[in-house]
C-alpha positions in Angstrom: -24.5 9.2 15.5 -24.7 5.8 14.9 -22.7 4.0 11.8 -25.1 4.9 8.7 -24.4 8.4 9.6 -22.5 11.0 7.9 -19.6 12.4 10.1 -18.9 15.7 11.1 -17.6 17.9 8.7 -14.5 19.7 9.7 -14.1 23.3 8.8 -11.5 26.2 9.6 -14.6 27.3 12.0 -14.1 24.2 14.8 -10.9 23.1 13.3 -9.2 24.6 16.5 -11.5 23.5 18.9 -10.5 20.4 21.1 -13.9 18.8 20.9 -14.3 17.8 16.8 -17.6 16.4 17.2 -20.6 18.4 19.2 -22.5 15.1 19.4 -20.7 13.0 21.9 -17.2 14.4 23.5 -15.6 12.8 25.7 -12.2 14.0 27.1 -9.9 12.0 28.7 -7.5 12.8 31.6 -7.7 16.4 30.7 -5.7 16.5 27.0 -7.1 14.3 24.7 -10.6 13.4 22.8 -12.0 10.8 21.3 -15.0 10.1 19.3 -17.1 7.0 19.4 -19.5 5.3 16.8 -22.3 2.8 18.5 -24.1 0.2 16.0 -25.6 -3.3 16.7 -24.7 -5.4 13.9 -25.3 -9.5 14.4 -26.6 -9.2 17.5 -23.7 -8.1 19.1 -22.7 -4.3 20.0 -19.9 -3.4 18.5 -17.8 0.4 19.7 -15.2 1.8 17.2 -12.8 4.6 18.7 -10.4 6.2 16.1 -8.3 9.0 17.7 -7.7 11.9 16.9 -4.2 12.1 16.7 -3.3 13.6 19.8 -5.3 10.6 21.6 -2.6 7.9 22.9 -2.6 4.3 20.8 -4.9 2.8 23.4 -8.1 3.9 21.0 -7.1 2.7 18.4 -6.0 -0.6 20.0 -9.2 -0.8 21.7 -10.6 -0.6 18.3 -8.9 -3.4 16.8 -8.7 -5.8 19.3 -13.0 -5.9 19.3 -12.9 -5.9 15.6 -10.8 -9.4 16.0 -12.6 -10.4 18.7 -15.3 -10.9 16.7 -16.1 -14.1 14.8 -14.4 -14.8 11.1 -16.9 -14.3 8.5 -17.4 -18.0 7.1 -19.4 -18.2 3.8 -22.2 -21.2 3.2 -19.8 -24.0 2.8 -18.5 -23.2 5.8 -14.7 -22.1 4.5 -13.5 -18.7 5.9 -13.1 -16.6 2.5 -10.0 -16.8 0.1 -7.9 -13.1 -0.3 -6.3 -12.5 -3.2 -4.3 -9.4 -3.2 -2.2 -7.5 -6.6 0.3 -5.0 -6.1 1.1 -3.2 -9.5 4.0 -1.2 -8.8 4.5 2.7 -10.0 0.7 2.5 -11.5 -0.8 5.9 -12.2 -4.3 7.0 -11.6 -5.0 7.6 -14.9 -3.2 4.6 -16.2 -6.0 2.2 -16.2 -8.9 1.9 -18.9 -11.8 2.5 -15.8 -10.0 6.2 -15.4 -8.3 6.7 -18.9 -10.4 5.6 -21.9 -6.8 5.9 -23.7 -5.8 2.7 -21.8 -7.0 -1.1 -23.0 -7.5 -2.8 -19.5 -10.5 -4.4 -19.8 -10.2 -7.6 -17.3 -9.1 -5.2 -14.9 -12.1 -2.5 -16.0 -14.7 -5.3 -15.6 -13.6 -6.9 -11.9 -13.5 -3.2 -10.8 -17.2 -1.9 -12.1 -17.9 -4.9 -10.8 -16.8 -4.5 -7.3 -16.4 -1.6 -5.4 -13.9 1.6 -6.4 -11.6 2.9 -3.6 -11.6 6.9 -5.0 -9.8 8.3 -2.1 -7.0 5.4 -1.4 -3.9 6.2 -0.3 -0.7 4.5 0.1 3.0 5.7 0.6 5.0 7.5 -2.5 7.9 5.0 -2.2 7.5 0.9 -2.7 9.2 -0.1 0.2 7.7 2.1 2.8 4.5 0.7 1.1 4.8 -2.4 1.3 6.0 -2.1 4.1 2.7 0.2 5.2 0.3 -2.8 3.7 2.5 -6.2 5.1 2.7 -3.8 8.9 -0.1 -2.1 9.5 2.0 0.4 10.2 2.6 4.2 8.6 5.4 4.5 6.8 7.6 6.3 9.2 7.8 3.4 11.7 9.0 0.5 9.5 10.6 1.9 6.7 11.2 5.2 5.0 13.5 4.9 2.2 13.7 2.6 -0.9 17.0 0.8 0.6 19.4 -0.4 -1.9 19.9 -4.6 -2.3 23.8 -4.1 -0.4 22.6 -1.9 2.9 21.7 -4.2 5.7 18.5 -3.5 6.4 14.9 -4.9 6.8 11.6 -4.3 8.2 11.7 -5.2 12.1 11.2 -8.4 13.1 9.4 -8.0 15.8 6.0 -7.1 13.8 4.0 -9.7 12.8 3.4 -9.6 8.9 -0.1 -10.0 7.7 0.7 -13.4 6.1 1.8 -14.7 9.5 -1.1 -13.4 11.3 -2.9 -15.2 8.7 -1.3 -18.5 8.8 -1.9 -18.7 12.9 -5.7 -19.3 11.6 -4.9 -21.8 8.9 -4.5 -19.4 5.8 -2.4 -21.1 3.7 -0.1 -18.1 2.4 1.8 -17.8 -0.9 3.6 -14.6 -2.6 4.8 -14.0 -6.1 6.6 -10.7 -7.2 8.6 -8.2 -5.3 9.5 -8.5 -2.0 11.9 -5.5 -1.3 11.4 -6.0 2.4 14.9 -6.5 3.6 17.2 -10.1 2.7 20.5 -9.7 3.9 19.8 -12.4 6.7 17.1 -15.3 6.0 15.2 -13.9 8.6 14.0 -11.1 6.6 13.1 -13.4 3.8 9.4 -13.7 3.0 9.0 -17.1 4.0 10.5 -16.2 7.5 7.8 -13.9 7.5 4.5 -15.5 7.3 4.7 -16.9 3.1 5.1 -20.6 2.7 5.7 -20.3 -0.3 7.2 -17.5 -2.8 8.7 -16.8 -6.2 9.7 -13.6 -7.1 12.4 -10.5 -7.0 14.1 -10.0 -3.3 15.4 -6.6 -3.6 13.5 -3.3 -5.6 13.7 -4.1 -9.2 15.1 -5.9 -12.2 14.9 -6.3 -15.9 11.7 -7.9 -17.1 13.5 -10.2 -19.7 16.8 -11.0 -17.7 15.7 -10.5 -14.3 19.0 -8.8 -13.5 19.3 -6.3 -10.8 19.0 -2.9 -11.9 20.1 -1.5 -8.6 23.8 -2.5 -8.3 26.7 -4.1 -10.0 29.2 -6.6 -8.4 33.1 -6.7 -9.4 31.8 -9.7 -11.9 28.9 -8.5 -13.0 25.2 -7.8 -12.7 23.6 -10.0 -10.3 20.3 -11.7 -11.3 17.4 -11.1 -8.9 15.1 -14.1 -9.5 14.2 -16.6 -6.3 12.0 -19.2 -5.9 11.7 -20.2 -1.9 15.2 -19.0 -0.3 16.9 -20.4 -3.7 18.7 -18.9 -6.8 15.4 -19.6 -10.2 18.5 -20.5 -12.1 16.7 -22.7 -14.6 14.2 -19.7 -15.2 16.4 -16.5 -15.8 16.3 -15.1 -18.4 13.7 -17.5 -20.3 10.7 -15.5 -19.3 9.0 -12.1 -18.9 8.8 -11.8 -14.8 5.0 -10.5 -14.6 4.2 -13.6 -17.4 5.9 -15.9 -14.8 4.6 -14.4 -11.7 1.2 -14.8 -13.1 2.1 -18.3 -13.9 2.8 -18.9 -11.0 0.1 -17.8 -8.7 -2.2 -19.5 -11.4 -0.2 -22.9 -10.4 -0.7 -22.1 -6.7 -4.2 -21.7 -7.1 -4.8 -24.9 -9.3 -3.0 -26.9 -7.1 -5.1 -25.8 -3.8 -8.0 -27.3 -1.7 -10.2 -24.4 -1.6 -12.9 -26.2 -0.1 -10.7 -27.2 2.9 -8.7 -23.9 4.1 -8.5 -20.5 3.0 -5.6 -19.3 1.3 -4.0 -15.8 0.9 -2.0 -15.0 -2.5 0.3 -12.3 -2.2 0.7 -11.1 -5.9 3.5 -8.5 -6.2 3.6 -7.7 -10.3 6.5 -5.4 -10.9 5.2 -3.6 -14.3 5.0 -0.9 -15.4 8.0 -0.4 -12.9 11.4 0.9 -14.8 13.0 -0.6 -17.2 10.1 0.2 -19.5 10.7 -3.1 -21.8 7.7 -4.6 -23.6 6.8 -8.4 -23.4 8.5 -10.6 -26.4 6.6 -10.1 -29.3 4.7 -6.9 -28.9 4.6 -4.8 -31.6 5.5 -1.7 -29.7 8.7 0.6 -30.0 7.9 4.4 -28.8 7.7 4.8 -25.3 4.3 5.2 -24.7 3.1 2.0 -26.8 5.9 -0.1 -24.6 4.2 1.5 -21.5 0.9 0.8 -22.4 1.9 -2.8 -23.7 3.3 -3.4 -20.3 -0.2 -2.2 -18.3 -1.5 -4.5 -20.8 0.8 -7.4 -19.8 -1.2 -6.5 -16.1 -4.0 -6.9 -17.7 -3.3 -10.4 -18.4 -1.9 -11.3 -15.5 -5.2 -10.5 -13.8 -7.3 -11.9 -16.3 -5.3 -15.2 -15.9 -5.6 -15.2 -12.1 -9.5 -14.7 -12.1 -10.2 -17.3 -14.5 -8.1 -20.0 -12.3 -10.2 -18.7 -9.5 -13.3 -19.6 -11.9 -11.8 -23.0 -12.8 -11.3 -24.0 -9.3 -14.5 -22.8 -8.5 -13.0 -20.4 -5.7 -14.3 -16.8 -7.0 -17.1 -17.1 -5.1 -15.2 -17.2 -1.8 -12.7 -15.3 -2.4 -11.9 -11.2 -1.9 -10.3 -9.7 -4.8 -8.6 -6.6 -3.8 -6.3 -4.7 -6.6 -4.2 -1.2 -5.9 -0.6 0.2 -6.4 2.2 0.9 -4.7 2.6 4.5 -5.2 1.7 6.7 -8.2 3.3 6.9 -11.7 7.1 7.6 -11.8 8.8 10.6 -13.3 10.1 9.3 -16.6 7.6 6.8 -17.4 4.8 7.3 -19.9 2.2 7.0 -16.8 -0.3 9.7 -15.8 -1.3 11.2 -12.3 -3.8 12.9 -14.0 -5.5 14.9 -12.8 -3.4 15.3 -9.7 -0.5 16.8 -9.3 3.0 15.3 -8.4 4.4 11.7 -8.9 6.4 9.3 -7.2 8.9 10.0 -4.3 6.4 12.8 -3.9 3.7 14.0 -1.3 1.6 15.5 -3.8 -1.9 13.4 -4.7 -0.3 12.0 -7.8 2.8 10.3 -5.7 -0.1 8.9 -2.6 -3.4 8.3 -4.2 -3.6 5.8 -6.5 -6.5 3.2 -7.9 -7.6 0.7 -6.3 -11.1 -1.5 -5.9 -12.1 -4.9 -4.2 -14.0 -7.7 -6.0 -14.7 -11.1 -6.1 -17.6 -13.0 -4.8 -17.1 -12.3 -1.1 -18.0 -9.0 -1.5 -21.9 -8.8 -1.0 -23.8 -8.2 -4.0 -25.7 -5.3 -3.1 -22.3 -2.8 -3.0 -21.3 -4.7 -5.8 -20.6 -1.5 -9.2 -20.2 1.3 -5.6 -17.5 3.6 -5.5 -16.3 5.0 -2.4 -15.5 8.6 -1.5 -13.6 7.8 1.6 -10.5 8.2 2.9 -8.9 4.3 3.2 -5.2 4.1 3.9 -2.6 1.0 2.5 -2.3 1.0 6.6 -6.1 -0.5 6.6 -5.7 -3.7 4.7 -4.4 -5.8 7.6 -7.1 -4.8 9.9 -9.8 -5.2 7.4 -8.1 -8.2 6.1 -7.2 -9.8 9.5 -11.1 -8.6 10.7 -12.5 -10.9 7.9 -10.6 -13.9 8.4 -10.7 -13.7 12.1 -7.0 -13.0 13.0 -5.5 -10.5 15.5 -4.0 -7.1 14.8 -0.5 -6.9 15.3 0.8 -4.5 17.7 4.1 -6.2 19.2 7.3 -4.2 17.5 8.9 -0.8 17.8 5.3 1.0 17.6 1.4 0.2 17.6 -0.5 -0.6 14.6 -2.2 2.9 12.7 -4.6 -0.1 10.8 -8.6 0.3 11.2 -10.8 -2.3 10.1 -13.0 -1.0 6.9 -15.2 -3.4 5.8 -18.1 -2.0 7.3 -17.7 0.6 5.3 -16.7 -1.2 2.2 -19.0 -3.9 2.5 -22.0 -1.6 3.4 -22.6 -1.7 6.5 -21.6 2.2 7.4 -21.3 5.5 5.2 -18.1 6.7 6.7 -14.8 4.7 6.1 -13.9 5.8 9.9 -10.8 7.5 8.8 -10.7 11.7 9.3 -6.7 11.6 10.1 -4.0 10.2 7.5 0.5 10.9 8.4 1.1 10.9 4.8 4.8 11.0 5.7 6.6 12.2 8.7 10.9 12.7 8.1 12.8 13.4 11.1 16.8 13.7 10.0 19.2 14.7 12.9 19.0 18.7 13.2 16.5 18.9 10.9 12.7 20.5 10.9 10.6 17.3 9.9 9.3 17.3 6.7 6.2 16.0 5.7 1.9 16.0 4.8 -0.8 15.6 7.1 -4.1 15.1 6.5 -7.2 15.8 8.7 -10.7 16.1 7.4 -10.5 18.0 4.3 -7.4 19.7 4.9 -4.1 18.6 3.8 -0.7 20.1 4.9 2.4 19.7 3.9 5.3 20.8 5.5 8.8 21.4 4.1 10.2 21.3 0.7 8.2 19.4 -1.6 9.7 18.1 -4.8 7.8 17.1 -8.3 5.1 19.5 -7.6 3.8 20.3 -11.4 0.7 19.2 -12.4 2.4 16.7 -15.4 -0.9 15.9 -16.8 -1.0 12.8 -19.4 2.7 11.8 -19.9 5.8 11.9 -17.2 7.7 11.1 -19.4 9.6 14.4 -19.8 8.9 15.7 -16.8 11.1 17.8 -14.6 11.9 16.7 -11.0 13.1 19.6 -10.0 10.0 22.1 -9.2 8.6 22.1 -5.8 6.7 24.3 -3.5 6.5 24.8 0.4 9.9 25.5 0.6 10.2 28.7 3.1 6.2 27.9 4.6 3.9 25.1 4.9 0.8 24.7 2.2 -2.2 24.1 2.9 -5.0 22.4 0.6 -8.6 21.8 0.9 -8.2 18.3 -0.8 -12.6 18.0 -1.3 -12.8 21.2 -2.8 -9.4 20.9 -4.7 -8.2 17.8 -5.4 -5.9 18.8 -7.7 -4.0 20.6 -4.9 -4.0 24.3 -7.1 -4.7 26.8 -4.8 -3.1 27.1 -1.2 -5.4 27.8 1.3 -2.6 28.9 3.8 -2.9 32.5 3.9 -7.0 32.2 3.9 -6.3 29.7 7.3 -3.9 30.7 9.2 -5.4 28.9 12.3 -6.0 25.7 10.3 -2.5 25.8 9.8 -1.4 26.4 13.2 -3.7 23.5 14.3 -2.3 20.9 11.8 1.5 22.4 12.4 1.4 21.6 16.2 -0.8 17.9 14.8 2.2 17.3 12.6 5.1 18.4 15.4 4.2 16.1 17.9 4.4 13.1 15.7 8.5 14.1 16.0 8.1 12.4 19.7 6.9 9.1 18.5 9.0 6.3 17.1 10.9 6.2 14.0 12.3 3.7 12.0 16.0 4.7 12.0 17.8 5.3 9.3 21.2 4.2 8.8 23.0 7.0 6.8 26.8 6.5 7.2 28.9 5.9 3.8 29.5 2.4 5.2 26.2 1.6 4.6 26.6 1.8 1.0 29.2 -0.1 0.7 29.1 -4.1 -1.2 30.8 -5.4 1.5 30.9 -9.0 1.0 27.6 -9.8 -0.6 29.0 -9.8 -4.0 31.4 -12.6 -3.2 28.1 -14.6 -1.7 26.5 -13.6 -4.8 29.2 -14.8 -6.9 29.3 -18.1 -5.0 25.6 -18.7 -5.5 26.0 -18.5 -9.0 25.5 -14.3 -9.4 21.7 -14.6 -7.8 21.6 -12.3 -4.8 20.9 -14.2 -1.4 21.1 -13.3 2.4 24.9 -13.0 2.8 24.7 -12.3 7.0 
């Protein structure tokens, strides 16, 4: 079936069976099969392998290294095309205008009917991991797994190539503003050791939108501020400003300042509402927890607004690739909505993984231009799809292979299937422990040991209780098509689809995993607060 085709559909019938596609089977040294798409597109011929998940990381290699192999698409004036990339963090599905008519986003409602909707994105249900996912290529489980805390000594591996490096080999010029939370106890781990030239912005998790103190950890004298601008303390800018107001500044500066009709650039930006503390920005009117919530989406709102008309004024839009998402889904506490999945942050459950997310901007071809997608696209894709446009390699040096596949066929047009069947929502290993988890393949979804913040919270979180969960003494299973909002196990009906995905999910234990350092020592301030204190109480690599 060639690329305009509709896949397979997977049912409990030929769930079991080794061969998932009747059309074209092919299996290799006696254990594993693949499946192969042939098109012609520019007059070259193009194969795209995705495995199955019990095929071996050459497939998927295979596939990547053609998609880079092809040429950069370059626009009329002869510029490979701008990427601008916002991360909101904690934004629920339902906490936009374009999904809740409750909410007043309209900048961000107008670039995404506009462009074209991502319905079935998914990304990790923690920021780091995340981040991590996005800035890797990588699932979750191999670079990072936890949200560590600004005093552990830890940091994604440096022997991946971030995104932004892989970028800058081709002449991107690369900038970030916002939250890094990718490791800084040794400048190596800092962002511009990583592929940014330039960045501005929160090292560690989170901090107070007003003070832009930490809200993670206190030193013997005091609460360190968590404001940097390149590898320095922002000491002249603590304090003075609301940080999404200044992070938006900023990238508006960086994209004022650049030649856009002499190299590409790539603009990280990293917002950190409607993240906790839920503070409004000086000078809203708004004192209950819900307006101070929605005020802060709107302060999003701005920033974005503010970031697409500097692309306007610098007549870049047209060259440039717009792509918006979260994070992870709306946190337990806050006045954000899931709805109408169930779960949250820190959870496997739709409302912690699948969150909104669309790509504008004038790159993207006008005829998909006001499409939505159906889909599944993982946070894992962006550095394929995003390294495939701009004519950059896939990374797969590191610990483990890249899990990235190229979609912009698929956004862009060019094919009715996003390529993606199977998604490792999250795979935890812990010494004598069963691993705990969701997998999804096809329609199904499993998930596999105790899973916490499984109510269906509906409009508000923020009462919600953390404490109900479900799977605890036998996996679930979900038809996620049928069922999005994840309702009615399917376990007992399936018993084979079960089996199938529990012997899928079990043999993920033998690949690699990021290790996690657990001991008390870990936790422990050591002597960064004494660097901290020294640098004037900003935190800063102290190894």
């Amino acid at each position: 079936f060639g690329p305009s085709d509709d896949p397979p559909r997977i049912t409990s019938q030929n769930i079991t069976s080794r061969h998932m596609l009747p059309t074209i089977s092919l299996q290799l040294a006696a254990v594993t099969s693949f499946f192969f798409i042939f098109s012609v597109t520019d007059g070259l011929e193009s194969h795209h392998c995705e495995s199955l998940l019990t095929a071996p990381d050459d497939g998927l290699v295979l596939l990547q290294r053609r998609a880079a192999a092809r040429s950069s698409r370059v626009s009329s004036t002869g510029v490979r095309p701008s990427i601008v990339f916002i991360l909101v963090d904690d934004l629920g599905y339902s906490d936009l205008g374009y999904t809740n008519p409750k909410m007043a986003t309209p900048n961000i409602d107008a670039l995404a009917k506009g462009g074209v909707r991502l319905n079935a994105f998914y990304t990790a249900s923690i920021c780091a991991p995340a981040r991590a996912s996005l800035l890797t290529g990588r699932y979750s489980y191999k670079v990072l797994q936890h949200n560590y805390m600004p005093q552990q000594i830890w940091g994604v591996d440096l022997g991946y190539t971030m995104l932004p490096a892989a970028l800058r080999d081709i002449g991107y010029r690369t900038h970030m503003v916002g939250k890094w939370h990718q490791g800084f106890y040794k400048s190596d781990f800092l962002p511009t050791h990583r592929g940014f030239e330039s960045f501005f912005g929160y090292l560690a998790g989170g901090a107070d939108h007003l003070t832009q103190e930490m809200n993670e950890v206190e030193c013997p004298w005091g609460i360190p501020v968590g404001l940097t601008d390149g590898e320095l303390p922002a000491k002249t800018m603590n304090g003075t400003v609301y940080s999404d107001t200044a992070f938006a500044d900023r990238a508006v500066e960086l994209i004022g300042s650049h030649d856009f009709s002499s190299e590409p650039m790539f603009l990280l930006v990293a917002l950190s509402n409607p993240h906790a503390p839920f503070q409004a920005p000086p000078g809203t009117k708004a004192s209950t927890r819900d307006e101070i919530y929605k005020s802060m989406m709107e302060a999003v709102d701005d920033a974005v607004s503010h970031i697409t008309k500097a692309l306007e004024k610098a007549k870049a839009l047209d060259n440039t690739l717009l792509i918006f998402t979260s994070d992870n889904g709306a946190a337990l506490g806050s006045s954000g909505s899931n709805a109408p999945f169930r779960g949250a942050k820190y959870s496997n459950w739709e409302g912690g993984i699948r969150v909104p997310a669309f790509v504008a901007g004038g790159f993207l071809p006008e005829a998909v231009r006001g499409r939505s997608l159906d889909g599944i696209i993982s946070m894992t894709d962006w550095y394929a799809t995003l390294a495939g446009i701009a004519g950059a390699k896939v990374d797969h040096k590191g610990p483990a292979n890249s899990d990235s596949i190229d979609q912009w066929r698929y956004i862009s047009g060019r094919s009715s299937w996003s390529g993606r069947n199977v998604l490792v929502h999250d795979h935890v290993v812990s010494p004598g422990e069963p691993a705990v988890g969701a997998l999804r393949l096809g329609k199904w979804k499993l998930l596999v040991g105790q899973q916490k913040r499984a109510a269906l919270y509906g409009e508000s979180l923020s009462d919600a209780d953390s404490e109900i969960s479900a799977c605890d003494s036998a996996p679930c299973l979900f038809d996620i098509e049928a069922d999005p909002t994840e309702s009615a196990d399917k376990a007992a009906e399936h018993p084979e689809v079960v089996q199938n995905l529990l012997q899928r999910f079990e043999k993920i234990s033998g690949e690699y995993h990021v290790p996690h350092d657990t001991s008390e020592e870990s936790w422990e301030l050591r002597d960064c607060c004494d660097v901290w204190g020294k640098a004037g109480g900003f935190i800063a690599p102290w190894k």
